[in-house]
LOKE-274484 format. One record per atom (N, C-alpha, C): x, y, z. Coordinates in steps of 0.05 Angstrom, whole numbers, padded with zeros to 5 digits, always signed. Layout:
residues N
XYZ
...
***
This chain:
residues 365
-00199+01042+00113
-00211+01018+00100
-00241+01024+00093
-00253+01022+00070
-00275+01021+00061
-00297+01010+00060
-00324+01011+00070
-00336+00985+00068
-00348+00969+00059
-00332+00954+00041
-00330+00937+00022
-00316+00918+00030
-00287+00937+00035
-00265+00922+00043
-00263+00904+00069
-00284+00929+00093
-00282+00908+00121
-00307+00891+00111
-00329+00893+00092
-00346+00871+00095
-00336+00842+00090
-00309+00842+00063
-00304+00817+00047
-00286+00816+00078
-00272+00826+00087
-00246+00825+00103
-00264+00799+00125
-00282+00816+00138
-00298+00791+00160
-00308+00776+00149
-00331+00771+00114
-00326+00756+00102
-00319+00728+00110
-00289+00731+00090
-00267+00714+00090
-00255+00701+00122
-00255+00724+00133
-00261+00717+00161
-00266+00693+00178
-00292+00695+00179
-00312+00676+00181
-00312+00650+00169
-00313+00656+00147
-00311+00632+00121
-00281+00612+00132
-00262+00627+00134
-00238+00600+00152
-00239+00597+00173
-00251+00612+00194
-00259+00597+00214
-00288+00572+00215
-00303+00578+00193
-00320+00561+00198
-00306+00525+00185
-00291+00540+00166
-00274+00517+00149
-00250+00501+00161
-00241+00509+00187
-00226+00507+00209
-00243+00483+00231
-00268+00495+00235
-00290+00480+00256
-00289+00458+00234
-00306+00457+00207
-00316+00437+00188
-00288+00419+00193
-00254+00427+00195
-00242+00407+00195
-00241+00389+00223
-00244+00406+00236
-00236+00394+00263
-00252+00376+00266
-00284+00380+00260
-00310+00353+00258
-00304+00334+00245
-00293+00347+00226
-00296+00316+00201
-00269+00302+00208
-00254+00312+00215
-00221+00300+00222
-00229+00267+00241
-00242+00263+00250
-00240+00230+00255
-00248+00212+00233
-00265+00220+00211
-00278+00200+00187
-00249+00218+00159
-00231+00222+00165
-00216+00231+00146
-00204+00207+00132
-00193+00192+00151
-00189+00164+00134
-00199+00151+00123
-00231+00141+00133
-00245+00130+00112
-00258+00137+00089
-00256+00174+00095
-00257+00180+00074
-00246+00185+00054
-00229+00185+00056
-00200+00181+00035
-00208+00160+00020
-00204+00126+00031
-00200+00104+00025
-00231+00107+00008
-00259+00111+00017
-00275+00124+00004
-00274+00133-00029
-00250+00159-00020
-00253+00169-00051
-00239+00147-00061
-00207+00139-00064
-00207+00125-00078
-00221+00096-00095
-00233+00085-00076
-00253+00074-00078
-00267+00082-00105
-00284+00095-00097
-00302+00114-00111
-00289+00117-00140
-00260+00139-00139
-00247+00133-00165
-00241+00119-00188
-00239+00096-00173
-00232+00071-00182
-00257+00052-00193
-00274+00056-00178
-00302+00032-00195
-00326+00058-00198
-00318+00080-00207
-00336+00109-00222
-00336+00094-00254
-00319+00089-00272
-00326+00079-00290
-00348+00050-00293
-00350+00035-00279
-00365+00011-00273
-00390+00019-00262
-00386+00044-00247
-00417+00059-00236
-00434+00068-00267
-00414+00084-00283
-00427+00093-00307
-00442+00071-00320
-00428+00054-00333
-00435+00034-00345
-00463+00018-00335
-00456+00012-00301
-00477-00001-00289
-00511+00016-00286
-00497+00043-00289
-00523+00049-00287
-00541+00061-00318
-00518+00061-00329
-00537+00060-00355
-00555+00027-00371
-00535+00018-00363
-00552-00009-00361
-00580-00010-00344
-00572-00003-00330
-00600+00003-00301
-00622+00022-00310
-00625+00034-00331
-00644+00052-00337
-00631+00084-00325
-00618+00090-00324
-00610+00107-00309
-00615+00120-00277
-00611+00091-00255
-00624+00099-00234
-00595+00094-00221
-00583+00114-00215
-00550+00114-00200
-00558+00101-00180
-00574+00112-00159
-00585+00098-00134
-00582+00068-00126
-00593+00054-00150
-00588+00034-00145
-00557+00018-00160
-00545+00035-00177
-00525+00022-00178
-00502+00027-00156
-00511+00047-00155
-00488+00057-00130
-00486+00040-00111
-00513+00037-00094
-00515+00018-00078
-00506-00019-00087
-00509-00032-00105
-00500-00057-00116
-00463-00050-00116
-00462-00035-00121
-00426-00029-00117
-00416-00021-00098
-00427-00019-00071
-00426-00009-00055
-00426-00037-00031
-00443-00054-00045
-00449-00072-00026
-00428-00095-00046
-00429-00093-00065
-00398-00112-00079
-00372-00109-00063
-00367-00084-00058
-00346-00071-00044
-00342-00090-00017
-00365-00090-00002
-00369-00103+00025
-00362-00130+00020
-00369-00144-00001
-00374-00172-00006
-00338-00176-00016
-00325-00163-00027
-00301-00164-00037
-00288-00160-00012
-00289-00143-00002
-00272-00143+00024
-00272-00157+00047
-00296-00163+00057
-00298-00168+00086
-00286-00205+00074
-00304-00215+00057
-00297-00245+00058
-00268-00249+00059
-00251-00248+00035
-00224-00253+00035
-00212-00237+00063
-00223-00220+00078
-00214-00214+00099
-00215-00237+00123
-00240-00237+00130
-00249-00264+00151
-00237-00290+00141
-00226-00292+00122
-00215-00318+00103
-00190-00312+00110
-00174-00297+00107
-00151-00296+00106
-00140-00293+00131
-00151-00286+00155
-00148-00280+00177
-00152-00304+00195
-00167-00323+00191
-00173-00349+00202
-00143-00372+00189
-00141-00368+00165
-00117-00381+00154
-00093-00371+00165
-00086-00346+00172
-00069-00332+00181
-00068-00350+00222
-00092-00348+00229
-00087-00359+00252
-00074-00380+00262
-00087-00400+00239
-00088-00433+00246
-00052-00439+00233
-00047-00427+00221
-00013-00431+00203
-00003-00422+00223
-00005-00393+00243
+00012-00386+00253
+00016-00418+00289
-00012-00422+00289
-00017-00443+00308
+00000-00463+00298
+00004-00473+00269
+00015-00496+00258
+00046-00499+00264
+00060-00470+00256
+00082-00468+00255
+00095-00470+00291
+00080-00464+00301
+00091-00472+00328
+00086-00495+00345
+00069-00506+00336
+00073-00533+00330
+00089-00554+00316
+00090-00539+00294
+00120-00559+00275
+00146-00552+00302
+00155-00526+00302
+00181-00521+00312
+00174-00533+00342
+00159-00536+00356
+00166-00550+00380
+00172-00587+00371
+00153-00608+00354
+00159-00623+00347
+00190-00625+00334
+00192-00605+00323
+00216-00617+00307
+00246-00607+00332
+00241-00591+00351
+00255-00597+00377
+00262-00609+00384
+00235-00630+00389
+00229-00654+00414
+00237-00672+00392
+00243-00671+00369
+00249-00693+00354
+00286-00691+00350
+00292-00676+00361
+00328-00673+00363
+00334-00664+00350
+00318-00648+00335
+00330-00625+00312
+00358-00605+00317
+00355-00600+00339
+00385-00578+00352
+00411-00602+00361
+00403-00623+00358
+00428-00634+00364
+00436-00644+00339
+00425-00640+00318
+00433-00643+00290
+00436-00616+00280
+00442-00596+00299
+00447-00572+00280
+00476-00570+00263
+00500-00581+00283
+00518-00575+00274
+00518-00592+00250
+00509-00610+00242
+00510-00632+00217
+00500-00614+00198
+00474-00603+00202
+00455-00588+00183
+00469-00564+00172
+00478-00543+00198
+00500-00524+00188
+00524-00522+00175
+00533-00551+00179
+00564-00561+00158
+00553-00560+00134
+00529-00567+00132
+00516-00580+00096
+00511-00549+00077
+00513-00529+00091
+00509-00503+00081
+00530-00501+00061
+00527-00497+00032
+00545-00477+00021
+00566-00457+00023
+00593-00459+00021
+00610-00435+00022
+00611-00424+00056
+00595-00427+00075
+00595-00419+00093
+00592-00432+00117
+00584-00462+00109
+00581-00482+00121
+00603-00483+00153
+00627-00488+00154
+00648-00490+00165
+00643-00467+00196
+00645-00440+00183
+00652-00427+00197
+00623-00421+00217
+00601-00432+00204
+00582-00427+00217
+00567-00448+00238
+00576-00477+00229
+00592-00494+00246
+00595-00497+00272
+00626-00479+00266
+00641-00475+00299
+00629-00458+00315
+00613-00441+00302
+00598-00429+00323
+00571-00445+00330
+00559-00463+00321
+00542-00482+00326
+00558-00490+00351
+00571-00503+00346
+00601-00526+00369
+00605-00508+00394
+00599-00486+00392
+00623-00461+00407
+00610-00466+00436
+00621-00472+00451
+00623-00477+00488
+00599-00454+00502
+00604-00446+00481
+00590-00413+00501
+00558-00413+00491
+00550-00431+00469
+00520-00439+00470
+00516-00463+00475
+00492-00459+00502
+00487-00482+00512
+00463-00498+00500
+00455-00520+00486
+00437-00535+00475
+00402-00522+00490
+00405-00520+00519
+00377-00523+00540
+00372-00491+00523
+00400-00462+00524
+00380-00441+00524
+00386-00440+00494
+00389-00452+00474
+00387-00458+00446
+00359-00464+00439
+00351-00481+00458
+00322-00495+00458
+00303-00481+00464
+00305-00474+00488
+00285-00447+00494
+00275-00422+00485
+00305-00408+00474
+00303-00396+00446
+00283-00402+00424
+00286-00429+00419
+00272-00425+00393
+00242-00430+00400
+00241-00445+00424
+00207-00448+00425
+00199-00422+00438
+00221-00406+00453
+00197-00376+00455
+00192-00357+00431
+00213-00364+00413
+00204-00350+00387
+00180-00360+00374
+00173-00384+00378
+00148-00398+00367
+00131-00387+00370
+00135-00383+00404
+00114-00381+00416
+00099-00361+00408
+00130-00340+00415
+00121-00302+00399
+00101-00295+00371
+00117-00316+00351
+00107-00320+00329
+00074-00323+00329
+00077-00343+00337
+00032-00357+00348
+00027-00336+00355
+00026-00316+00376
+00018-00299+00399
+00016-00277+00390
+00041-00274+00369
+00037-00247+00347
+00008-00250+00326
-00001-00265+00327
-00011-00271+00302
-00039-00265+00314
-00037-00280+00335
-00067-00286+00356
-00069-00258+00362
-00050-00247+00373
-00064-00225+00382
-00070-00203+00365
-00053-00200+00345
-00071-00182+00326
-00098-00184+00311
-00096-00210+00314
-00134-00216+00313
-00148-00212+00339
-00135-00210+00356
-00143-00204+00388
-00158-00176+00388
-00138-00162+00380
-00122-00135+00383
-00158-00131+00358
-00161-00135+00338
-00178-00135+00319
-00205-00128+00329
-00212-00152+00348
-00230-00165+00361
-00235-00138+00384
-00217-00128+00392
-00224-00114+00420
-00229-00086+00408
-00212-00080+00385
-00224-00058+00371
-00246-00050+00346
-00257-00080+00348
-00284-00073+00329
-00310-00053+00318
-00306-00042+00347
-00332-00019+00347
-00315-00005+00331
-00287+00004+00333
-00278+00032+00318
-00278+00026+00292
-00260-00010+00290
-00252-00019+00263
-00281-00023+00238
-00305-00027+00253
-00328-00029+00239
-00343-00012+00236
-00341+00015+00252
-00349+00037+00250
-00344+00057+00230
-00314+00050+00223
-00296+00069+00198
-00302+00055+00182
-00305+00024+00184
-00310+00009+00148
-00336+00022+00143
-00354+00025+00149
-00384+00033+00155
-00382+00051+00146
-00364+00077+00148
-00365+00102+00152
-00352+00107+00121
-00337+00087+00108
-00328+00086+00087
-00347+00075+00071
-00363+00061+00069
-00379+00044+00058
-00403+00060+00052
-00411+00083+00078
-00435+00100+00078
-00417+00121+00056
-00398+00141+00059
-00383+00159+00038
-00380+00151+00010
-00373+00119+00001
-00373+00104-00021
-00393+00107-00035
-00418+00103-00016
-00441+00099-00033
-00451+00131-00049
-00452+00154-00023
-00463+00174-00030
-00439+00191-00055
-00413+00184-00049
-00397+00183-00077
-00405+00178-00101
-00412+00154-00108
-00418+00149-00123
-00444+00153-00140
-00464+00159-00117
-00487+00174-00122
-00490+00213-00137
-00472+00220-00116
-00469+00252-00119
-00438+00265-00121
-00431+00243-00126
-00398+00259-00123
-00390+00278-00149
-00404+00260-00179
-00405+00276-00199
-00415+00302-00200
-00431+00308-00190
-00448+00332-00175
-00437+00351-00166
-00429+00345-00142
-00402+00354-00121
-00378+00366-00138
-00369+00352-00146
-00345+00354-00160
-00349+00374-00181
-00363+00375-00199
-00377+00405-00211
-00386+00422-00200
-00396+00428-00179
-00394+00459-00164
-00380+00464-00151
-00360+00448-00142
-00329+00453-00127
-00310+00465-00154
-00316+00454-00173
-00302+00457-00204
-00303+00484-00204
-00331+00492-00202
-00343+00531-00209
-00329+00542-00195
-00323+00532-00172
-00323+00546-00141
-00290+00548-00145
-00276+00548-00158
-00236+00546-00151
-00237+00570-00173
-00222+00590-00151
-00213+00620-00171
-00195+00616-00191
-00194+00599-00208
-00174+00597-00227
-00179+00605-00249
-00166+00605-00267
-00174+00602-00303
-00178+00571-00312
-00190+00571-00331
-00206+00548-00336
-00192+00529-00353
-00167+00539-00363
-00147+00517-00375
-00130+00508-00352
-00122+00530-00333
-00106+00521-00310
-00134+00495-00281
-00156+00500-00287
-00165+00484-00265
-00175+00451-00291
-00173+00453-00306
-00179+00432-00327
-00147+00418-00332
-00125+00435-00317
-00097+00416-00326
-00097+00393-00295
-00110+00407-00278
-00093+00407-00251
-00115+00384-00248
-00147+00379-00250
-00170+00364-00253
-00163+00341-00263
-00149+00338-00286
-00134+00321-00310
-00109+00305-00298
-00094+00316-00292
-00074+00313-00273
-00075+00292-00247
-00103+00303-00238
-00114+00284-00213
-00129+00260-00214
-00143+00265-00232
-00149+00238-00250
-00135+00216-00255
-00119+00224-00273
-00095+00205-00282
-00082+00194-00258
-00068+00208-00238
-00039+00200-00220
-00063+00182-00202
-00090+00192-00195
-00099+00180-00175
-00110+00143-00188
-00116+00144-00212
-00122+00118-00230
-00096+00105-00226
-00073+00121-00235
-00050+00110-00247
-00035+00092-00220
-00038+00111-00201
-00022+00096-00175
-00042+00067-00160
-00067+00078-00158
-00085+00060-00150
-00073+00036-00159
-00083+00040-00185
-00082+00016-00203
-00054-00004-00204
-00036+00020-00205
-00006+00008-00211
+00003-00007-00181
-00007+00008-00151
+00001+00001-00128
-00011-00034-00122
-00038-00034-00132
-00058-00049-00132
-00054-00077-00139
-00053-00070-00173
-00041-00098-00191
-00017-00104-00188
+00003-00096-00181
+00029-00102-00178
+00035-00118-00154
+00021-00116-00130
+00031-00129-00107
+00013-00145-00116
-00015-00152-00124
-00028-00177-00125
-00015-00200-00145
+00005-00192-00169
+00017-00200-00189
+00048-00212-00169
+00058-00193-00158
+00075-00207-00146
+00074-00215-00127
+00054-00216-00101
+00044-00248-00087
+00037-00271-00102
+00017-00264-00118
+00007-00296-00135
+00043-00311-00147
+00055-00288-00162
+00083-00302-00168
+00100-00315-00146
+00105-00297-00127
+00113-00317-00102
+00101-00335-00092
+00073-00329-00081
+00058-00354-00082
+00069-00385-00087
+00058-00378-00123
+00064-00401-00141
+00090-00420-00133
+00115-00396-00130
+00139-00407-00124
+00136-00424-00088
+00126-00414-00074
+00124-00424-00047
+00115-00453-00047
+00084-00456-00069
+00076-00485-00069
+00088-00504-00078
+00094-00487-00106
+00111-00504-00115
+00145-00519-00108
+00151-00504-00086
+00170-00520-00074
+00170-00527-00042
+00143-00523-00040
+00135-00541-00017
+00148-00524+00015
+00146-00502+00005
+00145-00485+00030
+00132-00486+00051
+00138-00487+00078
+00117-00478+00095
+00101-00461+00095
+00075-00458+00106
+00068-00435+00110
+00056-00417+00089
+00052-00426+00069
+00051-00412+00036
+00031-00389+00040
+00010-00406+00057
-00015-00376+00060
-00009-00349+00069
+00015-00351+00095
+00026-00337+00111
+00041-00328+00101
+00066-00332+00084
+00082-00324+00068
+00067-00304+00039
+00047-00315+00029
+00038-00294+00003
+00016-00276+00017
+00007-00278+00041
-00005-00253+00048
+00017-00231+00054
+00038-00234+00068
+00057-00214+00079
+00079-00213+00045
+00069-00229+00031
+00091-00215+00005
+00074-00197-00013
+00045-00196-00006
+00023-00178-00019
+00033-00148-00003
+00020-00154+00021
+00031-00134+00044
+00056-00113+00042
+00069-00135+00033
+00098-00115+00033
+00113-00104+00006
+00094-00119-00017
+00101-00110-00038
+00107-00076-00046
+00082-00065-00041
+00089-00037-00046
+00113-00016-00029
+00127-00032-00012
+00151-00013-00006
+00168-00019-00015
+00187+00009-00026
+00197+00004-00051
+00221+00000-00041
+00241-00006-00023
+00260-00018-00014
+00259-00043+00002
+00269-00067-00017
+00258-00096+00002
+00234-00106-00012
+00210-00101-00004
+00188-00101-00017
+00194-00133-00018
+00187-00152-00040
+00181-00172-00037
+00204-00191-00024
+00226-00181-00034
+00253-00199-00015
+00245-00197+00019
+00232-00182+00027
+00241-00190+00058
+00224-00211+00068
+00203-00214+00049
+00191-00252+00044
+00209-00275+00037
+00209-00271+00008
+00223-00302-00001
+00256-00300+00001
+00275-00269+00016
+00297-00278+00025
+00296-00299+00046
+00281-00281+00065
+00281-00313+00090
+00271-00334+00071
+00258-00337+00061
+00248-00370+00044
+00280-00382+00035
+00288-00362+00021
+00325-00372+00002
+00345-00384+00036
+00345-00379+00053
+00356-00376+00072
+00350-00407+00090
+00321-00409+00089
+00312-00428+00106
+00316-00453+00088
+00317-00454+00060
+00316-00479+00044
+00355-00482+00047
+00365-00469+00050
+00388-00473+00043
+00400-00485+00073
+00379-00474+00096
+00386-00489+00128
+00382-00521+00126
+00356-00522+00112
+00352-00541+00116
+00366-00567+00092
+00380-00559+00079
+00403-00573+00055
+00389-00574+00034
+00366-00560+00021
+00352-00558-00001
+00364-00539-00018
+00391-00539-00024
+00401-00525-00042
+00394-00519-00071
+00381-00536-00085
+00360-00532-00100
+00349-00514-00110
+00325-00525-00085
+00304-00510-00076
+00309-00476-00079
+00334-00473-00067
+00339-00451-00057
+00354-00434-00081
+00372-00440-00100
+00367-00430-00119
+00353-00425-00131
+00333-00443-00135
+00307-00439-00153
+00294-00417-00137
+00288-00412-00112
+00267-00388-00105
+00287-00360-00109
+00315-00365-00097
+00339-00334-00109
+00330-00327-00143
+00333-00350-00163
+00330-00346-00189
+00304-00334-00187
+00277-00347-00179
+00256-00339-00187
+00250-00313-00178
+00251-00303-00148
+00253-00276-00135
+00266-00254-00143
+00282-00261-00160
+00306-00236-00173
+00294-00232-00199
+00290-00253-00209
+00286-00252-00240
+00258-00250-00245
+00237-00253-00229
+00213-00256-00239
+00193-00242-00218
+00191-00246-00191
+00183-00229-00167
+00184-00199-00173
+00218-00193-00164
+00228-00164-00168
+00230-00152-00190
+00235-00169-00216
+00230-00153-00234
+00203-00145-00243
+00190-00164-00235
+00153-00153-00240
+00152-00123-00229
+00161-00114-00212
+00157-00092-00193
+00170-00074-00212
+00197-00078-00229
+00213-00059-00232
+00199-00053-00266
+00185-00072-00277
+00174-00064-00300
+00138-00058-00304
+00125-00070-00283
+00097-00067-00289
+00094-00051-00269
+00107-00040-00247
+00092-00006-00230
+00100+00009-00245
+00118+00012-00250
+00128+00037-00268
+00118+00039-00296
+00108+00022-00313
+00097+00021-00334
+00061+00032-00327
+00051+00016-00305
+00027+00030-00298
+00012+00052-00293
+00043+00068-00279
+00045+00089-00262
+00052+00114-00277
+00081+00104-00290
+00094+00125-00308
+00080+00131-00327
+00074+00114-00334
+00057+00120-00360
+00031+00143-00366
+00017+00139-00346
+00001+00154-00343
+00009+00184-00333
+00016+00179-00313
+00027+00205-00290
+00066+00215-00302
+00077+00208-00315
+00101+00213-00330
+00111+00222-00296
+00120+00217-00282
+00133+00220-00257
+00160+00212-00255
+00189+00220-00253
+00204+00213-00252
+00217+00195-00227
+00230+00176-00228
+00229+00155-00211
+00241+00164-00179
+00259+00178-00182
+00266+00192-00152
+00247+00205-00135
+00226+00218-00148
+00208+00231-00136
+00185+00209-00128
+00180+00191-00151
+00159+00173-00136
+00173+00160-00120
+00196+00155-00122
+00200+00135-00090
+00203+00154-00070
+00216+00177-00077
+00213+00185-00046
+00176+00193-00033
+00167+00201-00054
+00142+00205-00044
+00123+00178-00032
+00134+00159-00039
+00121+00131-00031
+00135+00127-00006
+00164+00134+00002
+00166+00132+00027
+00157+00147+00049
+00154+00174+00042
+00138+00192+00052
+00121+00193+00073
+00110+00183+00047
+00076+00180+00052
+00068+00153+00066
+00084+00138+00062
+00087+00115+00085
+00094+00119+00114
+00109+00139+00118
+00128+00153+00148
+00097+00166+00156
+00088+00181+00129
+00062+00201+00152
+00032+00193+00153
+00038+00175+00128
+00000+00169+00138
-00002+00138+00136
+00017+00126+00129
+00021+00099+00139
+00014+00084+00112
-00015+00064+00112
-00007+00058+00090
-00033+00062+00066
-00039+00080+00075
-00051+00098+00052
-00039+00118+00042
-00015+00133+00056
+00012+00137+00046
+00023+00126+00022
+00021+00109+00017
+00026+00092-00017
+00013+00110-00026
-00012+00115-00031
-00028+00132-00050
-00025+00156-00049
-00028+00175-00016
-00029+00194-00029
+00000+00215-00034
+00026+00198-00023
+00043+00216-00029
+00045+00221-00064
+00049+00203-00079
+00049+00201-00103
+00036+00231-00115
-00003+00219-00106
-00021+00245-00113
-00006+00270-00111
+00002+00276-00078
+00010+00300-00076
+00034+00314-00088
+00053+00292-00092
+00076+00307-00111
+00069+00310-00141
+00057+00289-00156
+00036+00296-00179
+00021+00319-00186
+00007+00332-00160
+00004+00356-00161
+00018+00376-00162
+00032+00373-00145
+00056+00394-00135
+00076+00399-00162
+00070+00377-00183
+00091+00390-00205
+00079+00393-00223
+00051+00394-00217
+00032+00408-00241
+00020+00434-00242
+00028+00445-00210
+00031+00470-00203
+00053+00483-00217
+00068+00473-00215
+00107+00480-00217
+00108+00489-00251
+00088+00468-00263
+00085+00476-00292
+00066+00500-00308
+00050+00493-00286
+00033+00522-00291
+00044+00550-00283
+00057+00545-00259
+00083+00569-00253
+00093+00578-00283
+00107+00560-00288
+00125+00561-00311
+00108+00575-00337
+00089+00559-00345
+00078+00567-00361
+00065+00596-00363
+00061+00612-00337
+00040+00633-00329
+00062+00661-00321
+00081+00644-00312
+00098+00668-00290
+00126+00672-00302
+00140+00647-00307
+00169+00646-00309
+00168+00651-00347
+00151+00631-00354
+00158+00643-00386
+00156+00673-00401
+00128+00676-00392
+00131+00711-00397
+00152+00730-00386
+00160+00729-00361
+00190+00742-00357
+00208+00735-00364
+00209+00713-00378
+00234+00705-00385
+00231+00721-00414
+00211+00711-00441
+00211+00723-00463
+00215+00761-00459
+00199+00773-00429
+00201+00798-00435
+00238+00808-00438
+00245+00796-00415
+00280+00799-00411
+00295+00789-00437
+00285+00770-00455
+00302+00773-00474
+00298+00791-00497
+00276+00810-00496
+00270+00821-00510
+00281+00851-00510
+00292+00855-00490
+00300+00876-00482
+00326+00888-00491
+00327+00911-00507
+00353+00910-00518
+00369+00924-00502
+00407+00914-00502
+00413+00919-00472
+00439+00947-00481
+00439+00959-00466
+00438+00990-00464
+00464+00994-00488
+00465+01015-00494
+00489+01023-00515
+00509+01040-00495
***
């Protein structure tokens, strides 16, 4: 070996072990820095704008978007989380009242009034082998569960603040200097990738797009289909409506279930309670207008931009939900996005030229 060779050899060396240490440090702010870049991605166009308005002082626009960020988040957070309390307090309150008001000894009446299934569901109301006292108890320790679930994850909130306000912080501090220097950054990381310059300008392009495209598509779509369920909850006099369109925002982006495992129980509970109606109207509206929002405006958001075929983004959305939870929405997408813009540049660099040389080849006499 020559020395050249052992110099680059220890080099390189060095260079991944130091890149090894750099991860192991930064590996506790990885999440907020993530949530960070997208961030960052996403209101970089509004930075431009804002700061050319501004005379050109990023500094301070960075920071005004930075502190928008805070003002967008934290409120509807502390808002929604106090509403989330007092409903979950309400609802166990209604179900013990409506107990103590003889609601279970009118079950079997209520359960005859059911549709098509009425009867058989009935006799098992009637059936000897459930007793009214642990029927009762049942439902008020589910109440109870219900309240207690609710409380304590604001509990649970509360006891973990230093970490939970430390990472918003930690995201909020990365946001800002993003937006400040990331354009910067991002051009000498550009210089810095051994590639050819059409292949690091496809793969740059590429990341752009899927990372806008999903944001955006993950983003608008669950807020479009809560407000639509929503609407439907008030308007037929649902319980709980606050409680119900936060967890149909929540759950929108998984792409099996997704907004039904909300307003099914809603179709279910109107139909207990003999609001048959009612209860078509939320099946009609949930099928036809909920779910289909999902099935035409993510994929129009998403596809469009990032041309991704639909098997791969769902599996990559479940993915990425199994391993990083629920920033997993975002980045499995990214990473298979990439992964088949690699696969094309393969193609384009490796597989086509062998392929044209082999047909060129004239084959033996």
């Amino acid at each position: 070996m020559t020395r050249p060779q052992l110099f680059t050899l220890v080099f390189f060396a060095l260079l991944a072990l130091l890149l090894y240490q750099m991860g192991l440090i930064l590996q506790p702010f990885l999440f907020p820095a993530l949530w960070a870049g997208l961030l960052a991605h996403w209101v970089f166009p509004f930075h431009r704008r804002l700061t050319q308005a501004m005379g050109g002082r990023d500094a301070l626009s960075a920071g005004c978007l930075t502190f928008g960020v805070l003002a967008v988040v934290v409120v509807p957070l502390v808002w929604m989380s106090a509403l989330l309390v007092g409903e979950a307090g309400a609802a166990e309150r209604a179900m013990r009242e409506w107990v103590a008001a003889g609601g279970l000894q009118q079950l079997a009446e209520r359960v005859a009034a059911v549709p098509l299934v009425g009867n058989g569901l009935r006799s098992l109301a009637v059936d000897g082998r459930v007793q009214a006292l642990s029927m009762e108890e049942s439902v008020l320790a589910g109440a109870k569960w219900l309240s207690q679930f609710f409380v304590s994850q604001m509990g649970d909130v509360l006891k973990n603040a230093v970490v939970l306000v430390s990472n918003f912080f930690i995201m909020l501090l990365v946001l800002f200097f993003l937006l400040k220097d990331g354009e910067r950054w991002l051009a000498g990381l550009y210089e810095l990738i051994p590639m050819d310059e059409s292949h690091k300008r496809k793969i740059v392009t590429r990341l752009d797009q899927t990372v806008r495209a999903v944001v955006k598509g993950m983003l608008v779509t669950a807020m479009v289909q809560g407000v639509l369920a929503g609407l439907a909850y008030l308007a037929l006099a649902v319980p709980f409506p606050v409680v119900l369109t936060a967890l149909t925002i929540v759950l929108a982006p998984i792409p099996f279930g997704g907004t039904a495992l909300v307003w099914g129980p809603v179709v279910l509970y109107l139909l207990w309670i003999g609001a048959v109606g009612k209860a078509l109207g939320m099946l009609v509206w949930g099928v036809g207008v909920v779910s289909m929002a999902d099935q035409f405006l993510r994929p129009w958001l998403i596809g469009q931009e990032v041309q991704m075929p639909v098997l791969p983004l769902v599996l990559s959305v479940l993915g990425g939900l199994a391993l990083y939870g629920l920033l997993g929405l975002f980045v499995g997408p990214i990473i298979i996005s990439l992964f088949m813009t690699a696969v094309q540049i393969y193609r384009e660099e490796y597989y086509a030229p062998a392929s044209a040389a082999s047909t060129n080849v004239s084959p033996p006499l």
